[in-house]
C-alpha positions in Angstrom: 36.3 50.0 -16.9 32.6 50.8 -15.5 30.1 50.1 -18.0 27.3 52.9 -18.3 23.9 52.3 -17.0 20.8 53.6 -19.0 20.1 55.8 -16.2 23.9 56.6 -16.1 22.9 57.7 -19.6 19.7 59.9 -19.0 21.5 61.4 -16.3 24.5 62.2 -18.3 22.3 63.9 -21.1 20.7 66.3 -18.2 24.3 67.3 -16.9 25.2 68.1 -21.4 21.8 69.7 -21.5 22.4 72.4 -18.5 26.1 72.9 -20.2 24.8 74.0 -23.6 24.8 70.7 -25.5 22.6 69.7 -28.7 19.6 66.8 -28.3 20.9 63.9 -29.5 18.9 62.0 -31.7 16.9 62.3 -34.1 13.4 60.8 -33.8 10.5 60.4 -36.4 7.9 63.3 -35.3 4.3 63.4 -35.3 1.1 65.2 -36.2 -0.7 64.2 -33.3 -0.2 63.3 -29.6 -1.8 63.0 -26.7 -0.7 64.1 -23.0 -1.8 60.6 -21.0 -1.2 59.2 -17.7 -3.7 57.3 -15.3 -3.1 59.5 -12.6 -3.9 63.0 -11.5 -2.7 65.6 -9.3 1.1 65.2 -11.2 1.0 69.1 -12.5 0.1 67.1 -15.9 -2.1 70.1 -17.6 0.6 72.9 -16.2 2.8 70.4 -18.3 0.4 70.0 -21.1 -0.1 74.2 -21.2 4.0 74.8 -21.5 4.2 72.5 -24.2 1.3 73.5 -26.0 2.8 77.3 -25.9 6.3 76.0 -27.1 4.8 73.9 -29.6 3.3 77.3 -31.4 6.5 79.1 -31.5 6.6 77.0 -34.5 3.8 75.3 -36.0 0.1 76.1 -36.0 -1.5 74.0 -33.4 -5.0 72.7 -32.7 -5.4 71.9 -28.8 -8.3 69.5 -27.4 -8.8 69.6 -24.0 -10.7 66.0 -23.3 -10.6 66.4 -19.5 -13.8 66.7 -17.8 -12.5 69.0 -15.2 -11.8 71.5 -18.3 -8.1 73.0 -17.0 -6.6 72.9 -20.0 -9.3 75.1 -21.5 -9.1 77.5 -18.8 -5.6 78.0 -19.2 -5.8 78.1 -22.5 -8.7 80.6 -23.3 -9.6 82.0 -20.1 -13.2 83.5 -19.3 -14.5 81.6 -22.7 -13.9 78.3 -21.1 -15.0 79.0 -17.6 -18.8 80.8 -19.0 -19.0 77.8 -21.3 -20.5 79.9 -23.9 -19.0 78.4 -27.1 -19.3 74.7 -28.4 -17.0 71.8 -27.2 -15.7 68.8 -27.5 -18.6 66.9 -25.7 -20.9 68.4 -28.3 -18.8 67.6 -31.1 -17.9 64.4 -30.4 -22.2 63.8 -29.8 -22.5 65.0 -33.4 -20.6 62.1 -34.4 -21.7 59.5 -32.3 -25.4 60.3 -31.7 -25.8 61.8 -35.4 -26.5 65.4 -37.1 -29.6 65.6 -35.1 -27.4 66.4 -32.1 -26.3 69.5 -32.5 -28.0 72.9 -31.7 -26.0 74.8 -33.6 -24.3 73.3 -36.2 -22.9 76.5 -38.2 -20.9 77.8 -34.9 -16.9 76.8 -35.6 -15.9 74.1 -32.9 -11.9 75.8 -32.3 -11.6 79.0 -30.7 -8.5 81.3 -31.4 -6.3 81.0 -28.8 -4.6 85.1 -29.0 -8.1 86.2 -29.1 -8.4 85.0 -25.4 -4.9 84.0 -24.3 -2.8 87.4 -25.0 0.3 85.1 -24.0 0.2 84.0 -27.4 -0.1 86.9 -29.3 3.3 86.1 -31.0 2.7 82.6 -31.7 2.1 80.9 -34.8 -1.9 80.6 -35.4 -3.2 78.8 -32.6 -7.1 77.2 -32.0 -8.4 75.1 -29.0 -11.7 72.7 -28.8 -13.1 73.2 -25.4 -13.5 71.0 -23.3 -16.3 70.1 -21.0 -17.9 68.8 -17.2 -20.2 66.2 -19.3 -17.5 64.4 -20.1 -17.7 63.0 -17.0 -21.3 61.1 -18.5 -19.3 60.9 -21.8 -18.3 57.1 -20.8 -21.6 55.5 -20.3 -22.6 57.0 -24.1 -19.6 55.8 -25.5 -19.7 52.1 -24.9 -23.3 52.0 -25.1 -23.0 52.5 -28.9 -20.1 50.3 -29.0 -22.1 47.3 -26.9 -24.4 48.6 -29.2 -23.0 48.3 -32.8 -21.0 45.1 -31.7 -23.9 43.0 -31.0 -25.6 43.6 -34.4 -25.9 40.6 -36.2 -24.8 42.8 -39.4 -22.1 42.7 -41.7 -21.3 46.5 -41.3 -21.0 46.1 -37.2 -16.8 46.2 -37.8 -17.1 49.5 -39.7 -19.8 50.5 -37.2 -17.3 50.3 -34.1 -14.5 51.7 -36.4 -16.8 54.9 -37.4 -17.4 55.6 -33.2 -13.9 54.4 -32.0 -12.5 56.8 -35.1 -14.9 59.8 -34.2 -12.2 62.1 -32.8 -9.8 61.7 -35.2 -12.2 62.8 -37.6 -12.9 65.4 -35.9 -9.1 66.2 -35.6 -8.9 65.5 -39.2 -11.7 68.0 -40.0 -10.1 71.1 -38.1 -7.0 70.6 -39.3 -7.9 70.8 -42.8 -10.5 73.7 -42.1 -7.5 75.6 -39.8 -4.0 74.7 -42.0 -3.2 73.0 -38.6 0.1 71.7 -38.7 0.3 69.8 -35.1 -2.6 68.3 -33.0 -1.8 68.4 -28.4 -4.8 66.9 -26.9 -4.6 66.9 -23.2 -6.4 63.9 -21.4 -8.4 62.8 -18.5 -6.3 60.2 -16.0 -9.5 57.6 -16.4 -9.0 55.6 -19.7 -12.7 55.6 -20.4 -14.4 57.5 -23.2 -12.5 60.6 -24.0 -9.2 59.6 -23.4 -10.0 56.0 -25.5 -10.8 58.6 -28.5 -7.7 60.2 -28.2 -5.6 57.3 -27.6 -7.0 56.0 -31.0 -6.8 59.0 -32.8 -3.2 60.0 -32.0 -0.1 59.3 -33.3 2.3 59.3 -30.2 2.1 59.7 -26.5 3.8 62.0 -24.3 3.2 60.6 -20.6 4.3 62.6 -17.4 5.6 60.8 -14.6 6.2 62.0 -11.6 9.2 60.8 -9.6 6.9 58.7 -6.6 5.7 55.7 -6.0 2.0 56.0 -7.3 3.2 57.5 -10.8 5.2 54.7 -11.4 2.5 52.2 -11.0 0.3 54.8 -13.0 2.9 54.3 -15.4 2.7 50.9 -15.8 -1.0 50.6 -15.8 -0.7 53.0 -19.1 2.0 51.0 -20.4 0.0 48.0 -19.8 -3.2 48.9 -21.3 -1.6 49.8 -25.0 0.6 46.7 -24.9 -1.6 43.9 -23.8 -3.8 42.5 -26.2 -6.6 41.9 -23.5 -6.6 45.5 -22.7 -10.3 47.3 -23.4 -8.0 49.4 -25.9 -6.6 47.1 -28.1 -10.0 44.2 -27.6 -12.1 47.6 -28.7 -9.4 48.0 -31.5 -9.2 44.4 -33.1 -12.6 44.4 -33.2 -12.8 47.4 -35.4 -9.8 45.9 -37.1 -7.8 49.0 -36.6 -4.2 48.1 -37.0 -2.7 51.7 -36.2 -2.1 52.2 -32.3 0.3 55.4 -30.7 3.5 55.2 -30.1 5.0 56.7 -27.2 7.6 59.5 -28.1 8.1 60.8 -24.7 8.5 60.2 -20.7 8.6 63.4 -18.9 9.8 62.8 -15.3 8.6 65.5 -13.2 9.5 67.1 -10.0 12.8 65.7 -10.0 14.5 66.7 -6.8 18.2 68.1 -7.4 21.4 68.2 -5.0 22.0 71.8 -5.1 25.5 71.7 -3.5 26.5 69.5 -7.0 25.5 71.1 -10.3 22.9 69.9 -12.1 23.2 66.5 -9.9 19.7 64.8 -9.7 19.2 63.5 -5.8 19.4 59.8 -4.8 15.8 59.5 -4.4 14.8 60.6 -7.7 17.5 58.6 -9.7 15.8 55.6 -7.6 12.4 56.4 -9.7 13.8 57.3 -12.7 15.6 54.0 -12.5 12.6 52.4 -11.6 10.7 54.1 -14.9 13.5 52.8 -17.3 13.5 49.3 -16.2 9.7 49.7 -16.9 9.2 51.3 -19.8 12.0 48.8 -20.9 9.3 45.6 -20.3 7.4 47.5 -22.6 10.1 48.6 -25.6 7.7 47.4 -28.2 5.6 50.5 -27.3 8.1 53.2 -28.0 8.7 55.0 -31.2 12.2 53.9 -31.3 14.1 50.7 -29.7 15.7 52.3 -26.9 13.0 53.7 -24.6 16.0 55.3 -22.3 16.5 57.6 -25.3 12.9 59.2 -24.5 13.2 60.5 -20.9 13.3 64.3 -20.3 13.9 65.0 -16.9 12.2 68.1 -15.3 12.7 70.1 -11.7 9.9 70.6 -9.4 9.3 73.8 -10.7 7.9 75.2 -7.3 6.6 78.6 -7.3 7.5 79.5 -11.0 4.7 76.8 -11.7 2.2 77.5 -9.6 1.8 80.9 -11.0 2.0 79.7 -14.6 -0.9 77.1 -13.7 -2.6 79.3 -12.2 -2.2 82.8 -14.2 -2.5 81.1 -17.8 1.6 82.3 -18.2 4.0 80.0 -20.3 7.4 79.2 -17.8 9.2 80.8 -20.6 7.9 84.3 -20.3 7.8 84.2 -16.4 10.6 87.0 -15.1 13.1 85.5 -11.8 12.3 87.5 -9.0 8.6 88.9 -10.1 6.0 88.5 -7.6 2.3 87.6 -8.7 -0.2 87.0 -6.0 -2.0 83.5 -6.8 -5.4 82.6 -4.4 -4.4 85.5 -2.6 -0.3 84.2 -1.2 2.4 86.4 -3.1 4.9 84.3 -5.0 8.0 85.4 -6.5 9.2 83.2 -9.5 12.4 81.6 -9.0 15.5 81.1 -11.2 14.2 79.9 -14.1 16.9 79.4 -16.8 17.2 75.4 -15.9 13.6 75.2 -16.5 13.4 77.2 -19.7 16.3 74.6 -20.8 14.7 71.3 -19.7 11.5 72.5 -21.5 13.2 72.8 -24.8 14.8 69.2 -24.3 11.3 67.9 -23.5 10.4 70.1 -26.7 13.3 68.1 -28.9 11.7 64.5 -28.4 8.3 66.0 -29.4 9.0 68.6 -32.3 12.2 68.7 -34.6 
């Protein structure tokens, strides 16, 4: 009798999915995660936009974009984002580090409503975003200044000091969510660890990291893994010197643009399985990290979604709502979107390991 692999396993679970079964487990959910992986150019905000519209079918979400290049905004509320004419995260997070004084304009809300510039979401649960912003680029340099800063005061309060700055997004988080009757924070990071992403890694809960099935990703990978495991990472050196105990868990691996034998249903091609392979055996040198034991039991795989998410990356329209066979004209090529059901379905399995 063959005994089943783990990726025999995650492969097996994609084959149920496509043929109508249930998710499996049931896993502790959250209040607050991040979308993080050191790399770019993966289709991670795309990703982090589909989610963030699946997410409010339900709950009432806050969404923080925390990437300098300020996608996730754009996608999210359009022409607000792009003119720059509300407040955003950069300020926000200034006001906390750099004091009251900061901020021009202190009675203007932070969160915009999504449906009010988004008309995607219209029937959504109640939806804000925190916009993000280029200055976030500078944002590093500010950060661990004040940290540098507060850590080599010969003061008693220096620990609560770092703790304050290190903890400045999550109050922030904490702040809208009471103000907004937010039920779920999806932040959506930057693929340099430094400053933003640092504040969201210690303000979340869980981690949802998208992989895509190459070679860089998985190093990417492991470099993420790396830095919340080891203790002589900047994250967790920053983190025992504020004597923070709490650190995210990850709750999901997305593996992304898997390639798919279309002669076999639903059969994953040999040069994916290789990577997904390759992603279990290292998420499993990290097992500690994961919100459960079995780390297999948190991959979702996902197609390359080809044209279908091109125009909902580009157009600001969730997968979901996307007709087969519609043409939209995106930086001036015609696309038609392509079968779609498979997607739809491997979203809402991605959905399961995030949201009950």
């Amino acid at each position: 009798m063959l005994i089943k692999t783990k990726l025999d396993n995650v492969l097996e679970r994609y084959v149920q999915l496509h043929n109508g079964a249930e998710f499996p487990f049931a896993f502790n959910t959250y209040k607050s995660y991040a979308v993080t992986n050191f790399r770019g150019g993966i289709g991670k905000t795309t990703l982090s936009f589909n989610l963030a519209y699946e997410l409010s079918k339900k709950n009432r979400m806050l969404f923080i974009d925390l990437c300098p290049q300020k996608n996730f905004s754009e996608l999210l509320i359009k022409k607000e984002a792009k003119e720059g004419l509300h407040r955003n995260i950069h300020g926000g997070l200034l006001g906390k580090i750099m004091g009251t004084a900061w901020e021009t304009a202190p009675d203007e809300p932070l969160s915009i409503r999504v449906r009010d510039c988004n008309s995607e979401f219209q029937g959504t649960k109640v939806c804000h975003a925190i916009p993000g912003s280029s200055e976030l680029f500078l944002f590093p340099s500010t950060l661990y200044t004040q940290l540098n800063q507060f850590y080599s005061m010969n003061h008693s309060n220096k620990t609560k000091a770092v703790a304050n700055l290190l903890r400045s997004l999550e109050d922030i988080v904490n702040e809208e969510m009471k103000d907004l009757k937010t039920e779920v924070v999806l932040m959506d990071t930057s693929p340099f660890f430094g400053g933003a992403t640092h504040l969201a890694w210690s303000a979340a809960e869980a981690l949802i990291i998208p992989v895509r099935v190459d070679e860089q990703s998985l190093f990417a990978l492991e470099l993420t893994l790396k830095m919340l495991h080891d203790d002589s990472s900047d994250f967790n050196i920053w983190r025992q010197r504020a004597e923070i105990e709490r650190k995210p868990k990850v709750q999901a691996i997305l593996m992304t643009h898997c390639g798919w034998n279309r002669r076999a249903n639903y059969s994953i091609d040999s040069t994916s399985k290789m990577f997904i392979e390759r992603a279990i055996e290292i998420c499993d040198r990290y097992a500690g990290c994961f919100s459960t034991d079995e780390p297999s039991n948190h991959f979702a795989l996902l197609s390359d979604f080809q044209s279908t998410g091109k125009i909902s990356g580009s157009l600001a329209i969730p997968i979901t709502k996307l007709s087969p066979g519609k043409f939209y004209t995106v930086e001036h090529r015609r696309l038609q979107v392509n079968e779609s059901e498979r997607y739809h379905k491997e979203l809402n399995y991605a959905m399961s390991l995030i949201s009950s």
